[in-house]
N, CA and C of each residue as an Amber inpcrd file, in Angstrom:
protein
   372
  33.3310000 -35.8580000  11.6210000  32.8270000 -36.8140000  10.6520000
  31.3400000 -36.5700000  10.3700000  30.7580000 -36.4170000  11.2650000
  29.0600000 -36.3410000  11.0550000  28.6430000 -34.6580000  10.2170000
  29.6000000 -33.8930000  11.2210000  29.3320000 -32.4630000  10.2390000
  29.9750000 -32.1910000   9.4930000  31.1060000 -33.1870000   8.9140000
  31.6630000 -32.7260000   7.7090000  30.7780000 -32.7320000   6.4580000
  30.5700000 -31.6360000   5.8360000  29.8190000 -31.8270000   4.7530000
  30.1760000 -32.5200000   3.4140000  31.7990000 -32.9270000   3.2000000
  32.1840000 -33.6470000   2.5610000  32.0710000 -35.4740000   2.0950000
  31.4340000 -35.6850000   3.4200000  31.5070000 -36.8270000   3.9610000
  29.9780000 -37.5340000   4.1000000  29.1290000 -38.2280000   3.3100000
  28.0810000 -38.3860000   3.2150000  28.2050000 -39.9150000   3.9230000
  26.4800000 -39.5140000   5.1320000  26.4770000 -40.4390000   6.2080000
  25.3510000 -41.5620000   5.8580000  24.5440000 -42.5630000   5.2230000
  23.7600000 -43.6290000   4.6560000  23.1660000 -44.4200000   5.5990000
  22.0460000 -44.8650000   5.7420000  21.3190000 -45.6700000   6.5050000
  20.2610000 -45.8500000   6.6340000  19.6850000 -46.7480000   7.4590000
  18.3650000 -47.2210000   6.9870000  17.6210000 -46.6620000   8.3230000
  16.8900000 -45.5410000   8.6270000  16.8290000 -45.0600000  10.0880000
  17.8270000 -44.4320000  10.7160000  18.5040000 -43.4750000   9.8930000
  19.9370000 -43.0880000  10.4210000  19.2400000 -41.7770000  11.4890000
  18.6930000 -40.8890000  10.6760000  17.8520000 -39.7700000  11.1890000
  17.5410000 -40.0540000  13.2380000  16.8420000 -41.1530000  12.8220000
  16.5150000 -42.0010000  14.3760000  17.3590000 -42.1460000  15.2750000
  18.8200000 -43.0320000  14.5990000  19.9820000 -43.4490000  15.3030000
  20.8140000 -41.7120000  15.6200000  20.5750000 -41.0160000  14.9650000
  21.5470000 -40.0650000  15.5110000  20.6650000 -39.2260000  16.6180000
  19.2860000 -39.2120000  17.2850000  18.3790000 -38.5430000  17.6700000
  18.8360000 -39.1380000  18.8830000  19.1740000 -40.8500000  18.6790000
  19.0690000 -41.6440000  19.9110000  20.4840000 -41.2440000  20.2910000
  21.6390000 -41.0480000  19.6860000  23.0020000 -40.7570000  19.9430000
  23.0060000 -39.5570000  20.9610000  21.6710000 -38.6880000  20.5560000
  22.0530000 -37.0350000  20.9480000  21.1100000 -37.2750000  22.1780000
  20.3510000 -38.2460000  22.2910000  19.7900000 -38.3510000  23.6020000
  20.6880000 -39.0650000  24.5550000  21.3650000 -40.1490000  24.2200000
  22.1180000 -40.9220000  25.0880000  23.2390000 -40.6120000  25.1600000
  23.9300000 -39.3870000  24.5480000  25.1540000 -38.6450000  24.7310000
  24.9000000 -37.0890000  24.5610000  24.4420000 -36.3970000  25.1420000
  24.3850000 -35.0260000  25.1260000  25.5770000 -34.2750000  24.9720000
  26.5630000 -34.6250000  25.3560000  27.5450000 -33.5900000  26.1440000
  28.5640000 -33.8130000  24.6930000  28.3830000 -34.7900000  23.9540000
  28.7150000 -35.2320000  22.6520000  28.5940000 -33.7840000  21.8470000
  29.2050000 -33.1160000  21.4030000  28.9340000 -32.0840000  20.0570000
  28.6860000 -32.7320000  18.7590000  29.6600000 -33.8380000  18.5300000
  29.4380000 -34.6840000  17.2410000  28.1670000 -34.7350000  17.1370000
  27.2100000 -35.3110000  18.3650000  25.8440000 -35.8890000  18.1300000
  24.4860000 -34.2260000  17.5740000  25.0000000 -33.6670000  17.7530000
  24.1980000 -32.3700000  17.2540000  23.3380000 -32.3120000  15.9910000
  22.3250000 -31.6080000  16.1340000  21.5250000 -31.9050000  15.0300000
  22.0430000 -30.8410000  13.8050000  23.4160000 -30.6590000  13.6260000
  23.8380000 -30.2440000  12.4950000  24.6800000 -31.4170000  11.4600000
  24.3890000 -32.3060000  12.1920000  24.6020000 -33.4740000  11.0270000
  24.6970000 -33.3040000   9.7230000  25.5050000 -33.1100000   9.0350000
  25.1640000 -33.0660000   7.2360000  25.2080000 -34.1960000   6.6660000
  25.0080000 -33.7600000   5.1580000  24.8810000 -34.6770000   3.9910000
  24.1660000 -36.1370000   4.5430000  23.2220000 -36.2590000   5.2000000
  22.4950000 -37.5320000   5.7370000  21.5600000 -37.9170000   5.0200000
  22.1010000 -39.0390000   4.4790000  20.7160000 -39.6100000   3.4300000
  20.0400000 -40.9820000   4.0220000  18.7690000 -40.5970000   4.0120000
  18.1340000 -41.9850000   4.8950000  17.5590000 -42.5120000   4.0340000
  18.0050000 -43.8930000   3.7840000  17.2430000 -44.5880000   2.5630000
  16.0150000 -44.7120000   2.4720000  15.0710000 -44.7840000   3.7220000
  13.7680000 -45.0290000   3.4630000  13.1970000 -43.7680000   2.9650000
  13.2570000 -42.8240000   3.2860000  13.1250000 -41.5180000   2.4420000
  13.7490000 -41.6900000   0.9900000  14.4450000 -41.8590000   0.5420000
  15.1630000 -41.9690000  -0.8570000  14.2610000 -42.7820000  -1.4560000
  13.6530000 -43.9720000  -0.7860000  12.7190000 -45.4290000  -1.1620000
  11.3360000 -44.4820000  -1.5400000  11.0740000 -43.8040000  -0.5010000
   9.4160000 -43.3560000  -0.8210000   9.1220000 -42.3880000  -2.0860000
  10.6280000 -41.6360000  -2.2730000  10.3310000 -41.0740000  -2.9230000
  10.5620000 -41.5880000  -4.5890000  11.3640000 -42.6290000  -4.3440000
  11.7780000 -43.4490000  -5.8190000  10.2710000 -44.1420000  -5.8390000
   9.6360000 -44.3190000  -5.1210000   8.7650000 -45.2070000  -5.5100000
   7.5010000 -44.6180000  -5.8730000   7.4200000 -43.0950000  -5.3940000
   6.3800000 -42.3810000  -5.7490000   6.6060000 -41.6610000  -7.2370000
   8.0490000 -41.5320000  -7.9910000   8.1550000 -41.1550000  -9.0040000
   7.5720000 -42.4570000 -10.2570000   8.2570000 -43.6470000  -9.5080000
   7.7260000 -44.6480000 -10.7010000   6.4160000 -45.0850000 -10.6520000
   5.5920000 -44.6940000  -9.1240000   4.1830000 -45.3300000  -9.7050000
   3.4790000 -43.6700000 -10.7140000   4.3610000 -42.5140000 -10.1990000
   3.7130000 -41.4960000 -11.4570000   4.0790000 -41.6540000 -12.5020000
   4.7520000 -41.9520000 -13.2450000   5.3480000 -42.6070000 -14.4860000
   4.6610000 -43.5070000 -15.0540000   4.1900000 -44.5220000 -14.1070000
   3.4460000 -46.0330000 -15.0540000   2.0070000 -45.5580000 -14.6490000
   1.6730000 -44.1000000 -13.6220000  -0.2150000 -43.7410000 -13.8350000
  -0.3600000 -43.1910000 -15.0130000   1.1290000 -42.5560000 -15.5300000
   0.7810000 -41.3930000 -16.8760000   1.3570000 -42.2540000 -18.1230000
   1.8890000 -43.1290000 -17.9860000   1.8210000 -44.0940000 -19.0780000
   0.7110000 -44.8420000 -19.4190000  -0.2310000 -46.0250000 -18.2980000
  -1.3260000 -46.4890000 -18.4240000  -2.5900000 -45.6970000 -18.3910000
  -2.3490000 -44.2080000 -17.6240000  -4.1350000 -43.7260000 -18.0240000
  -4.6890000 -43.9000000 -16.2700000  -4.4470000 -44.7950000 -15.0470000
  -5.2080000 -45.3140000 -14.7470000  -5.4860000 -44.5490000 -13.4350000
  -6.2080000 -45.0690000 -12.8310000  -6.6240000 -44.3330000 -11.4370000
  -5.3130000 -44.2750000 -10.3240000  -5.4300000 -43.3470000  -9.7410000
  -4.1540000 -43.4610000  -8.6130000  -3.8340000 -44.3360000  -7.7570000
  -2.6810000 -44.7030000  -7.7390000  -2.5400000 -45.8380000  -6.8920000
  -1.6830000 -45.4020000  -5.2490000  -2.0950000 -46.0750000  -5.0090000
  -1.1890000 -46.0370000  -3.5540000  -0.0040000 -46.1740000  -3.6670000
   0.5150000 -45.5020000  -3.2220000   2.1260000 -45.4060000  -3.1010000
   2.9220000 -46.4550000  -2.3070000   3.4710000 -47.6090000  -2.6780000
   4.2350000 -48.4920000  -1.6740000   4.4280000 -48.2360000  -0.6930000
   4.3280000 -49.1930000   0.5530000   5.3740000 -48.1740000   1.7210000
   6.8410000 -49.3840000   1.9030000   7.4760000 -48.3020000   2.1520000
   8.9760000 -48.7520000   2.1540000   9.2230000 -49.9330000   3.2420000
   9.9960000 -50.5790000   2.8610000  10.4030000 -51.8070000   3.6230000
  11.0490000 -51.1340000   4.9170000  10.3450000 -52.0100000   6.2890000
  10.6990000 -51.6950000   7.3170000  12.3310000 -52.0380000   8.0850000
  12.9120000 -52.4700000   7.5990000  14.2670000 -52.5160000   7.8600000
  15.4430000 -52.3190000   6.8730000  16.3750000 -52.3430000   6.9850000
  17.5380000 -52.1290000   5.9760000  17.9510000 -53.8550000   5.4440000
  17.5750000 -54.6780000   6.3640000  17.3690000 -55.7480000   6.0030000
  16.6480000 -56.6580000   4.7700000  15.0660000 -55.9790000   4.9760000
  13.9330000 -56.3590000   4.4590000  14.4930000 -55.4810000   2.5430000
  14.4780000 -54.1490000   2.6530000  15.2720000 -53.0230000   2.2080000
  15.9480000 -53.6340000   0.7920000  17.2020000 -54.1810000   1.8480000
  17.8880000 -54.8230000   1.2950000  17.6920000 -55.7660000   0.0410000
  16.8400000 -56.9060000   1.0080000  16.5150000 -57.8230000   0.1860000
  15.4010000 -57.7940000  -1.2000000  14.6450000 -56.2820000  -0.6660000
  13.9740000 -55.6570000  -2.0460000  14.8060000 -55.2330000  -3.3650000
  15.5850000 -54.6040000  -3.2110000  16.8830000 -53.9470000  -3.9450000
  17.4560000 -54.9400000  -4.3180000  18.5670000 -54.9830000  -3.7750000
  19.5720000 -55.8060000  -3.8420000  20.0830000 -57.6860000  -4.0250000
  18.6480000 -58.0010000  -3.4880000  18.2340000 -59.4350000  -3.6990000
  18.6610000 -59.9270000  -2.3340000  18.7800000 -59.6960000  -1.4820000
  19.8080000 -60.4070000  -0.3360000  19.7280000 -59.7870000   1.2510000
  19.0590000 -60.5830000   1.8020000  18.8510000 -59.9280000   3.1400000
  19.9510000 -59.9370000   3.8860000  20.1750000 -58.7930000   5.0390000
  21.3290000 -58.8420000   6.1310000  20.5560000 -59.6480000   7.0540000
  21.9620000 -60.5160000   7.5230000  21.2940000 -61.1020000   8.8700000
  21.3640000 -60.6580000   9.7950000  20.6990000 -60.4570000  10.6060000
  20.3730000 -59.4270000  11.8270000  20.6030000 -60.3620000  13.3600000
  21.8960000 -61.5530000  13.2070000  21.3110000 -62.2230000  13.8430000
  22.8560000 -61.3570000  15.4950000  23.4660000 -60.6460000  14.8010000
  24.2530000 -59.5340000  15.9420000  23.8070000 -57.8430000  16.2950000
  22.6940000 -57.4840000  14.9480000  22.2410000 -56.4740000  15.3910000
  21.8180000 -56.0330000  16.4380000  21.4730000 -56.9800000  17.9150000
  21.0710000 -56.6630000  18.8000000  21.8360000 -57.5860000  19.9940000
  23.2090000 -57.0180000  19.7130000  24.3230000 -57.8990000  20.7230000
  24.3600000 -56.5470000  21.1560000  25.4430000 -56.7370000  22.3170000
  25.7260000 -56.0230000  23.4220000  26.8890000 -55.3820000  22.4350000
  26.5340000 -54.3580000  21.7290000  26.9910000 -53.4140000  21.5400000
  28.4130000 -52.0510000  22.4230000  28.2870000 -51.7200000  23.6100000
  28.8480000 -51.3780000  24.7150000  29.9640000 -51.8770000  25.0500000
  30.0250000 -53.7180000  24.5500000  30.9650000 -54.1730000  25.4410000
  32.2900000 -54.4340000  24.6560000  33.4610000 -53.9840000  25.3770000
  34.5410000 -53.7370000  24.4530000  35.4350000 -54.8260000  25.1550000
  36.4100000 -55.3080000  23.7610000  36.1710000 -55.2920000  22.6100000
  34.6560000 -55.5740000  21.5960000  34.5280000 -55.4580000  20.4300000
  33.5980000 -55.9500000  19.4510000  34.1350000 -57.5270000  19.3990000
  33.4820000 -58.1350000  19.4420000  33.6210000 -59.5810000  18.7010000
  34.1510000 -59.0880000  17.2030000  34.4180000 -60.2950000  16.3390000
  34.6570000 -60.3320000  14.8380000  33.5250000 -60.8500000  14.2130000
  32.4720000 -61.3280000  15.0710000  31.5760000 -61.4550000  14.3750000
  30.3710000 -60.0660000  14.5340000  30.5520000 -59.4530000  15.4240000
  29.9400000 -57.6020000  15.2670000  30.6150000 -56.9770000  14.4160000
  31.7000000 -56.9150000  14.3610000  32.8970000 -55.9350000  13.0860000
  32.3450000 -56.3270000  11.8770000  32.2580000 -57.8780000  12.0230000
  31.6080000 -58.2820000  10.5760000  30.2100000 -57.5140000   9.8970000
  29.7900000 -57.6780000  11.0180000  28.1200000 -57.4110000  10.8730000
  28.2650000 -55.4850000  10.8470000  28.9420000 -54.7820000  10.8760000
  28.9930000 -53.5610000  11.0980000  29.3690000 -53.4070000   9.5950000
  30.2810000 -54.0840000   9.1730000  30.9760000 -53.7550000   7.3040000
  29.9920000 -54.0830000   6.6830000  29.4290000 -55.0370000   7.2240000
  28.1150000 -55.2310000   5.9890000  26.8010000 -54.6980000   6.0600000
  26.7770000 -54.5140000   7.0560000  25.7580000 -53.5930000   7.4760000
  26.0780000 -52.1840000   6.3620000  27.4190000 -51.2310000   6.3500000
  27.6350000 -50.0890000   5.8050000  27.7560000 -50.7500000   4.3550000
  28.0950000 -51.8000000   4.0420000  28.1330000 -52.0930000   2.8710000
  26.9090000 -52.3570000   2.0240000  25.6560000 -52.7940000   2.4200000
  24.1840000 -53.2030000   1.9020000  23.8690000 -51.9290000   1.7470000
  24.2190000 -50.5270000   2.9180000  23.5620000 -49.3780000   2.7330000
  24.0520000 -48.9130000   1.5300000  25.3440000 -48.9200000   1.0430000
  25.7660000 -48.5690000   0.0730000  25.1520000 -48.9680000  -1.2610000
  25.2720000 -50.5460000  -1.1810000  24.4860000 -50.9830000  -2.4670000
  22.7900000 -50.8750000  -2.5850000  22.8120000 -50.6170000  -1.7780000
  20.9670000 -49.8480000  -1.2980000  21.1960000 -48.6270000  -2.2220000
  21.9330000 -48.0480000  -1.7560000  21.7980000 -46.1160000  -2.5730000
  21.8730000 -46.5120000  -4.0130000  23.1430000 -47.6400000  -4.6550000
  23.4480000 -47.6910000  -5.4300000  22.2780000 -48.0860000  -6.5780000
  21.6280000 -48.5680000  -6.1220000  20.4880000 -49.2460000  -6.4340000
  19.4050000 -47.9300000  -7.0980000  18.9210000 -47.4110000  -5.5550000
  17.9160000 -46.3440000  -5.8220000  18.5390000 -45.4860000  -6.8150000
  19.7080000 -45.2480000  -6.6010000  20.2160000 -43.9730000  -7.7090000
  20.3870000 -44.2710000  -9.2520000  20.0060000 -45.7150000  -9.7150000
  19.6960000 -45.8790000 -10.3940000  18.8770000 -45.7860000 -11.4000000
């Protein structure tokens, strides 16, 4: 799944999360830094945002501006884009312990689902 190149992987800090995967599972091959097609939104963000402030410097004339910096969570992210923050209030449950609750499953679909309408957004 991760090295299929068919199969494009989305997230907000994904780059990070798979670094932490390949540290806390070595013996993992999946976790390898041949990961494809990985698009990390905050990268996608800096760079959408550095095209439109060049666009409105060479439309207005004016002195350079600082380049936004991207919202620090997929949350925050979110709620820039999309209008609507994730609640983060299972992001930091005990993850490990099996089964998932239905309220982590929940928080996992929407979690992949905001990333989605995140891209959908920027690719706009």
């Amino acid at each position: 799944l991760l090295q299929d190149p068919k199969i494009k992987k989305i997230g907000h800090g994904i780059r990070q999360d798979l670094k932490d995967c390949r540290k806390s599972f070595p013996h993992v091959h999946a976790f390898s830094d041949k990961a494809s097609q990985v698009i990390e939104l905050q990268e996608l963000w800096k760079l959408k945002a550095a095209a439109a402030a060049a666009v409105k410097k060479s439309e207005k004339k004016k002195k350079k501006k600082k380049t936004e910096k991207p919202p620090e969570s997929l949350s925050k992210l979110g709620q820039s884009l999309v209008g609507k923050p994730l609640q983060k209030s299972k992001a930091f449950s005990n993850w490990s312990r099996r089964p998932l609750t239905p309220a982590q499953i929940y928080y996992a679909a929407l979690d992949a689902h905001v990333a989605l309408q995140i891209l959908q957004k920027l690719n706009n």
